[in-house]
C-alpha atoms as an extended CHARMM CRD file, in Angstrom:
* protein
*
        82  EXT
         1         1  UNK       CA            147.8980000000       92.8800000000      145.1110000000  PROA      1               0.0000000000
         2         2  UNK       CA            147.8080000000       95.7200000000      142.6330000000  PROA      2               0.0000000000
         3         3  UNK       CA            145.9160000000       94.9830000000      139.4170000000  PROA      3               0.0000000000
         4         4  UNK       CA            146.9940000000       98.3700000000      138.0010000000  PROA      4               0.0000000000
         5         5  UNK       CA            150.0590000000       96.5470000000      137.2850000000  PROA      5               0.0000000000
         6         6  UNK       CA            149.3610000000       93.2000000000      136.3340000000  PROA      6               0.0000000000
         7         7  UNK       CA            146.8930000000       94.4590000000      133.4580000000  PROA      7               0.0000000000
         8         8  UNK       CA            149.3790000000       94.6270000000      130.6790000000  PROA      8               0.0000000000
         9         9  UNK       CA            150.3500000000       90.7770000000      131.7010000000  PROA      9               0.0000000000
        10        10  UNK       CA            146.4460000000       89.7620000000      130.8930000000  PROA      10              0.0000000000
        11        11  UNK       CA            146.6540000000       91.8070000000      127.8320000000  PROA      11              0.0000000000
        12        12  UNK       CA            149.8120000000       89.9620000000      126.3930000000  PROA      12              0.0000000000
        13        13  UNK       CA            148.3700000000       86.4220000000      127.6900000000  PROA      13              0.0000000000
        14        14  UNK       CA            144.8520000000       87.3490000000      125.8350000000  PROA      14              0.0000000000
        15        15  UNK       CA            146.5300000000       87.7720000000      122.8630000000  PROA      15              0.0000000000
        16        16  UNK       CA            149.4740000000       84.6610000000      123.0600000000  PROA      16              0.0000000000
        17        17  UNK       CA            146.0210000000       82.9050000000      123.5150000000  PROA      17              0.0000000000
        18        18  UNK       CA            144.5850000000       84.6680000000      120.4200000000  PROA      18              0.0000000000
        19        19  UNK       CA            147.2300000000       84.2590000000      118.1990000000  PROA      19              0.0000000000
        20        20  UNK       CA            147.5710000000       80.1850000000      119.0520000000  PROA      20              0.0000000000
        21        21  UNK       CA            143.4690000000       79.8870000000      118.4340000000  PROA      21              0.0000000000
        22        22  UNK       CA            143.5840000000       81.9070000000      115.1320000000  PROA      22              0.0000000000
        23        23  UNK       CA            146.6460000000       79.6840000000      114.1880000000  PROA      23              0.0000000000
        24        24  UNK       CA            145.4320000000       76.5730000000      115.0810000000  PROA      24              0.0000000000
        25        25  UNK       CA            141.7480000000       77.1770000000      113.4330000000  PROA      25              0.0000000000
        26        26  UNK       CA            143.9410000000       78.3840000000      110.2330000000  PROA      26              0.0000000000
        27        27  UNK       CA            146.0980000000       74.9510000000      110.5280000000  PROA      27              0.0000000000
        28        28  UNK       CA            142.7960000000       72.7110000000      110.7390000000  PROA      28              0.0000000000
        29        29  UNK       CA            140.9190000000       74.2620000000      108.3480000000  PROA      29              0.0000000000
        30        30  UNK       CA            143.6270000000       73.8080000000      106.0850000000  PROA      30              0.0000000000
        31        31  UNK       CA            144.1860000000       70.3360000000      107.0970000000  PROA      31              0.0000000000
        32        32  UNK       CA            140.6170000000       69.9590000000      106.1290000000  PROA      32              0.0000000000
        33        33  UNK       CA            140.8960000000       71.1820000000      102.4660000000  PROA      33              0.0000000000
        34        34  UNK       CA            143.7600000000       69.7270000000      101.9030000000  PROA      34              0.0000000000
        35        35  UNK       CA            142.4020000000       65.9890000000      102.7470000000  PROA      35              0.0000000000
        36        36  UNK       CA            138.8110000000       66.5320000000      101.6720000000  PROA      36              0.0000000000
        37        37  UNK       CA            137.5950000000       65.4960000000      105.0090000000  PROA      37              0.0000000000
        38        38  UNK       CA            134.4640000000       67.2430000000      104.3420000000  PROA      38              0.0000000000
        39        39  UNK       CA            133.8230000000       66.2090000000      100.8890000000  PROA      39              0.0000000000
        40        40  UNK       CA            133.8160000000       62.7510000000      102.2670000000  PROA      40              0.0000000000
        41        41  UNK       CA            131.7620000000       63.0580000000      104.9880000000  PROA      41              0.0000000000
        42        42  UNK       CA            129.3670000000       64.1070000000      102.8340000000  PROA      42              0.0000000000
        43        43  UNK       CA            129.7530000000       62.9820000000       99.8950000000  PROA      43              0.0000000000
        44        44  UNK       CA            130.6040000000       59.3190000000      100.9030000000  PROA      44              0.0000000000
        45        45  UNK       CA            127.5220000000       58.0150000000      102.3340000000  PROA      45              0.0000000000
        46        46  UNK       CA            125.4230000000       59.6570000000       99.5410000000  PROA      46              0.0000000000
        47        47  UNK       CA            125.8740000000       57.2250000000       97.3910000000  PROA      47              0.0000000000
        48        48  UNK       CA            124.2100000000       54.5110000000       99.3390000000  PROA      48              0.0000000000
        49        49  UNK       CA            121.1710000000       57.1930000000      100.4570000000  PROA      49              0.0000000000
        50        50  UNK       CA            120.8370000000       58.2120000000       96.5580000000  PROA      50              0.0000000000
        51        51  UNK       CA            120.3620000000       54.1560000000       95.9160000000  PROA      51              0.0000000000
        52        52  UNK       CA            118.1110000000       53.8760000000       99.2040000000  PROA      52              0.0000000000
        53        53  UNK       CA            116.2400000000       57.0560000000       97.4980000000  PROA      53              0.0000000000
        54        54  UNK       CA            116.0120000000       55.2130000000       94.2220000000  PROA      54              0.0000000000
        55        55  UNK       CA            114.8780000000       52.1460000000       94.8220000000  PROA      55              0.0000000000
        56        56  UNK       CA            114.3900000000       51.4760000000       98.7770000000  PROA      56              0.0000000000
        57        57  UNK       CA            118.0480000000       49.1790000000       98.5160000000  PROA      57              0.0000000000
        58        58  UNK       CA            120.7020000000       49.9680000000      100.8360000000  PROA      58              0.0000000000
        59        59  UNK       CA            123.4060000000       49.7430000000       97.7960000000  PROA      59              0.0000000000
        60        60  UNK       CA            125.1040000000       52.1050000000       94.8360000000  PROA      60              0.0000000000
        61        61  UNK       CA            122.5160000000       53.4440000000       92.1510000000  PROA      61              0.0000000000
        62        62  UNK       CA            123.1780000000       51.0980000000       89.5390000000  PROA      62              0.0000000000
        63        63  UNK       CA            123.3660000000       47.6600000000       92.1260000000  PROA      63              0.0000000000
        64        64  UNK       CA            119.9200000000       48.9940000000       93.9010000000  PROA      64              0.0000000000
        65        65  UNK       CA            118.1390000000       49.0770000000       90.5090000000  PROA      65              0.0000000000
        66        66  UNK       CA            118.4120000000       45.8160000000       89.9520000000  PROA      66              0.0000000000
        67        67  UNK       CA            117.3840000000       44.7840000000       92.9870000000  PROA      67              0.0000000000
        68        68  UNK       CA            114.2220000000       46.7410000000       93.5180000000  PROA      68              0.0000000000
        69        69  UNK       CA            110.4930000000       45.1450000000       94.0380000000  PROA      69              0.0000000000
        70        70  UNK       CA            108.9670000000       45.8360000000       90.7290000000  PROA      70              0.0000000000
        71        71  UNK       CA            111.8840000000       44.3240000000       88.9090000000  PROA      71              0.0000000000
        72        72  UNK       CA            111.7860000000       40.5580000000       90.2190000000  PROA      72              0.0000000000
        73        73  UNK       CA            109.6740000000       38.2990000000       87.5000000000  PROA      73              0.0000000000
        74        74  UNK       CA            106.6690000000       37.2170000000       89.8370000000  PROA      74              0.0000000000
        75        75  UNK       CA            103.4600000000       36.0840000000       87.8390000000  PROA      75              0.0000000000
        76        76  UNK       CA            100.4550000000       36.5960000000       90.4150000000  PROA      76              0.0000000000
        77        77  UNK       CA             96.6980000000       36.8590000000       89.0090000000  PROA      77              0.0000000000
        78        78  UNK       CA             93.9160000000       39.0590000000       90.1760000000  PROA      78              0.0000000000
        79        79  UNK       CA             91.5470000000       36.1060000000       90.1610000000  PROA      79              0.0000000000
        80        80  UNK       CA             91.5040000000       33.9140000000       93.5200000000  PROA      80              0.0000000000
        81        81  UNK       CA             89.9010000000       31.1920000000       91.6670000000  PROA      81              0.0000000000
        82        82  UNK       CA             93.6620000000       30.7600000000       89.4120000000  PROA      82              0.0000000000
């Protein structure tokens, strides 16, 4: 076996192999942009960690405000003796 004269076949395979990696990576990434995958990953779940943030409720902004502690009408005294 003479690798003297196979070295120009691992050359053109190295680059087939480049060429289908950079165009596949070019594909996907455009796949991506075009379909917003990564503005909904992130963006998606945000809005139930911005209510969670908020107001400790596992819910949209405007649903977890309602629902927090402090808003519920309790009437509690300071005085054991009421």
């Amino acid at each position: 076996m003479n690798l003297k004269n196979e070295r120009g076949q691992i050359l053109v395979e190295q680059m087939l192999l480049t060429i289908m990696g950079v165009s596949l990576l070019i594909f996907a990434l455009g796949k991506f942009r075009e379909d917003q995958m990564v503005a909904k990953l992130v963006g998606g779940p945000w809005v139930k960690l911005s209510g969670m943030i908020e107001s400790g409720v596992l819910a949209d902004p405007a649903t977890a405000k309602g629902r927090h502690a402090n808003q519920f009408d309790r009437k509690a005294s300071y005085d054991p003796n009421e």
